[in-house]
C-alpha positions, 0 to 999 in steps of 0.5 A: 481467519480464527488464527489472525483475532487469535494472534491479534486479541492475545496481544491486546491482553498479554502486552496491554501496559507496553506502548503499541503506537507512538506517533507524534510523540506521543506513546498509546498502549495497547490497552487503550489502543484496543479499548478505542478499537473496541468503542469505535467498533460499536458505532461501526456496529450500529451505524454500517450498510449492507455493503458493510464498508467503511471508508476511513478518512484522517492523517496518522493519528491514533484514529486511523490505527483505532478506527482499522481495528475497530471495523475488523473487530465489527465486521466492517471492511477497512477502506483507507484512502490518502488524505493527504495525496491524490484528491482527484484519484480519491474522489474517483474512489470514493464514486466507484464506492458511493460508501454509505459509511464514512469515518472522519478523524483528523484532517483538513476542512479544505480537503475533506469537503473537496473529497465527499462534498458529492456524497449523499445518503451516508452515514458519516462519523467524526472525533473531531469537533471542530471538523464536525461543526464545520461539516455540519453546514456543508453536508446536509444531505448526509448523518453526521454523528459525533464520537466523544474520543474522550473516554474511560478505557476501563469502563469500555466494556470489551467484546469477548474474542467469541463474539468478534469471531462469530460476527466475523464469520459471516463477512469474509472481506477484510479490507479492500485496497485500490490499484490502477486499472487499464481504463485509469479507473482504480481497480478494488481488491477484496482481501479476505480474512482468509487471505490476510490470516495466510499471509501473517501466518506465512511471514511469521513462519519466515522471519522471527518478530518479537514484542521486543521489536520497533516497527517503523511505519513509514508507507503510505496508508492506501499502500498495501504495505501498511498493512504489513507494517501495522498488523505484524507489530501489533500482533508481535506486541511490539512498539510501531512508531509512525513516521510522519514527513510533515514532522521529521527531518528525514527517514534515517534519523527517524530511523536512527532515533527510534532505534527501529528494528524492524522496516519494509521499503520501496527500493527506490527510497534507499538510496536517499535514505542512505544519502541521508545517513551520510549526512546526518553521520548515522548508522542502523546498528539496531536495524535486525531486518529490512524488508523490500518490496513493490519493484525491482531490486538492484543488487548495488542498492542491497550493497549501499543499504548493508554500508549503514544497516550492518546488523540487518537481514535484507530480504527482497519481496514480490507480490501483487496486491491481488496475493495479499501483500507479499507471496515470494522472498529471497535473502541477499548474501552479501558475498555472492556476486550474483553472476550477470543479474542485475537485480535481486531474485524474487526467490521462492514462494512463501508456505502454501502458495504455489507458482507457475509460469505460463507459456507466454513466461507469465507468472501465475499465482495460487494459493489461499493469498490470492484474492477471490475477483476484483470488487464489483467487477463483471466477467473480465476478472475473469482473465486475471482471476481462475479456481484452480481445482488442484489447489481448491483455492484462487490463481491470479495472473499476474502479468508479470514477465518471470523465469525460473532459474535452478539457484536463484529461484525465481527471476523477475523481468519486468511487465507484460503490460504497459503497467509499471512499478515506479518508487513503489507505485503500480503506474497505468500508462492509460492512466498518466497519459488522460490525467496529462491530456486532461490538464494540458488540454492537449491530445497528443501526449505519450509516456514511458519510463526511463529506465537506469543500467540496472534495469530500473525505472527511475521516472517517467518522460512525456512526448509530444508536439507541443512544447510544454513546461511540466513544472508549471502545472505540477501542483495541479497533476498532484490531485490526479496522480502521484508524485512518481507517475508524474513525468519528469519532463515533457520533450517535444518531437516534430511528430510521433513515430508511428508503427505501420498500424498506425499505432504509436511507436513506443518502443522508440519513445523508450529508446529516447527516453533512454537519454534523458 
């Protein structure tokens, strides 16, 4: 834990006049990035529960990254939702929550009231004005308090890294981020500053980032990948520039423009990316590193991604937010063939963490990564969750079917489960199938993906006996799922194989979605 405010403080002194973030065009250096943090940190201070969470709501402006390090540096846990996707996922969130301590930075009046117009008792924190004059009548039954985001950042008197470690010692839980869980209701993972100070050492004794690096931060913010993104930059001193998709033309000339050196991608994203650099004519020469994870890796998108990222390291990742990011890696050799496999090897384990493979070819996770339980669960995290007294340290079952191969390392066959990735997202079946029975307002709907010859899944086809037009009720599935969990198209059967149990047959609704 010492070793990430170690790391993290060094940068906000020893790089304080380079640009930390630059989002919306507009450049923010790391004194004033840190010197926001540390103001933000003393409302935090004062205004947090017993639970100590902070549940932070705004679009990628420069409060999101202030507000992220202001609850590291007050001992609160960092709780980033999607404001701009998901509502009704979002607002399931926040009940599962019932957070007493919410910050509001920049967003729409229509979908902030929508998400926490059920939520009492809180403490809620604005920089934006007109936001908070608006709120003001419509949360009453709430604290509402004003921050002047105005200030001088050489009058903010800064905490000393001393204090910020002995007030961090006390709470071990650094942030908490939400995966689907087998009932639809989001599962909360604690990652502790133990686990997050392993990972950042762990990938930096891998990969060299240095203050001279551009990070591009293009994922999601309720994507654990961001993590990744904003952390590792800010503690190389490098620059991160924040793309923003209501605002730019498309990734690869954001990526081109920006001149960014160092990425992390969803596999699924890259074949339109390089769609993208043919037609806008552009290459990634100043690209030194990508990054890839959150889902299987066919080798032919390693191959299309090296015809426009030719300078670029490609790296392949594996991990489950349970392990803190990422805990595997293997480096695509552009001149190995591969033999027959399809996809990339998910390779070998980072420093410290140790895998094993069960005998029902489950891969198991240990390691100072892995998370303690999931948030507020009872006994049953106990079946994904074991002490291991070898290792003195947590093993996560991950439910992810592996082997072991001599050259390679580890290979990665997909779920045991009905879980799956999609363009980076974990998809729940239970999950897609009650948001879909929910507002189609019929009962008999089943889903699976469909997958490519490479194994991968490229989206998700729903069945029933109805005859439906899934287009027309897109918008409204938007507020329950995301975009890639939402079927591609709805096919309509006289009626639902069955097994002999009665059970619905989805090994022959895979086979028909084969064709789609």
């Amino acid at each position: 834990m010492k070793d990430f405010f170690t790391k993290i403080l060094k940068s906000s002194t020893k790089y304080k006049n380079n640009p930390a973030i630059i989002t919306r065009d507009q450049a923010y250096a790391y004194d004033e990035v840190f010197s926001y943090a540390y103001y933000l940190s003393f409302y935090f201070l004062e205004c947090k529960s017993e639970d100590a969470i902070c549940v932070i709501l705004t679009e990628k402006t420069i409060e999101l990254y202030a507000a992220m390090l202001a609850c590291f540096f007050s001992n609160t846990i960092y709780t980033p939702l999607n404001v701009n996707s998901g509502i009704e996922k979002n607002k399931l969130i926040l009940s599962t929550v019932m957070p007493k301590l919410i910050f509001v930075g920049d967003m729409q009046y229509e979908v902030l009231h929508e998400l926490i117009s059920a939520i009492s008792d809180a403490t809620i924190l604005f920089t934006n004005k007109v936001l908070y004059d608006q709120c003001r009548k419509t949360l009453s039954n709430n604290t509402l308090i004003y921050i002047n985001s105005r200030f001088d950042t050489f009058t903010v008197q800064k905490n000393t890294f001393s204090e910020f470690y002995e007030a961090n010692k006390i709470q071990s839980i650094a942030y908490l981020f939400f995966t689907s869980g087998s009932t639809g209701v989001p599962k909360a993972v604690p990652i502790s500053y133990r686990n997050l100070s392993a990972y950042i050492s762990a990938i930096s004794s891998l990969f060299t980032f240095t203050h001279e690096d551009r990070f591009a931060q293009l994922s999601d913010i309720a994507f654990d990948i961001a993590i990744h993104e904003i952390l590792i930059s800010l503690i190389s001193g490098a620059t991160l520039y924040v793309y923003d998709d209501q605002r730019e033309l498309s990734i690869a000339r954001f990526i081109a423009k920006n001149k960014i050196t160092q990425c992390i991608l969803v596999p699924s994203s890259m074949n339109a990316i390089v769609d993208q650099c043919r037609f806008y004519a552009c290459h990634f020469e100043s690209l030194k590193c990508t990054l890839v994870c959150g889902e299987s890796f066919p080798i032919s998108f390693a191959r299309r991604w090296k015809s426009v990222a030719p300078q670029s390291m490609i790296v392949n990742l594996y991990g489950p937010t349970e392990a803190t990011v990422c805990c595997t890696y293997h480096v695509y050799q552009k001149n190995n063939d591969y033999g027959s496999l399809m996809t990339l090897p998910i390779g070998k384990p980072f420093p410290e963490i140790y895998l094993d493979i069960s005998d029902n070819h489950e891969l198991i996770i240990t390691g100072h990564q892995v998370s303690d339980g999931y948030w507020r669960s009872g006994s049953k995290a106990l079946l994904k969750f074991q002490f291991n007294d070898a290792h003195r340290t947590m093993s996560y079952f991950t439910g992810d079917h592996v082997s072991y191969d001599q050259r390679y390392g580890y290979l990665f066959h997909g779920r045991l489960d009905d879980q799956w990735q999609v363009k980076g997202y974990r998809v729940e079946k239970n999950e897609v199938e009650n948001a879909l029975r929910l507002v189609l307002d019929i009962s008999d709907i089943f889903v699976t993906p469909a997958t490519g010859h490479n194994q991968m899944i490229k989206h998700l086809v729903a069945f029933s006996t109805h005859s439906i037009d899934l287009s027309e009720h897109k918008n409204q599935l938007r507020t329950f799922l995301p975009e890639p969990a939402i079927p591609l198209k709805l096919i309509q059967m006289k009626e639902i194989p069955t097994l002999s149990n009665g059970k619905t047959n989805y090994k022959n609704l895979a086979e028909r979605a084969l064709e789609c």
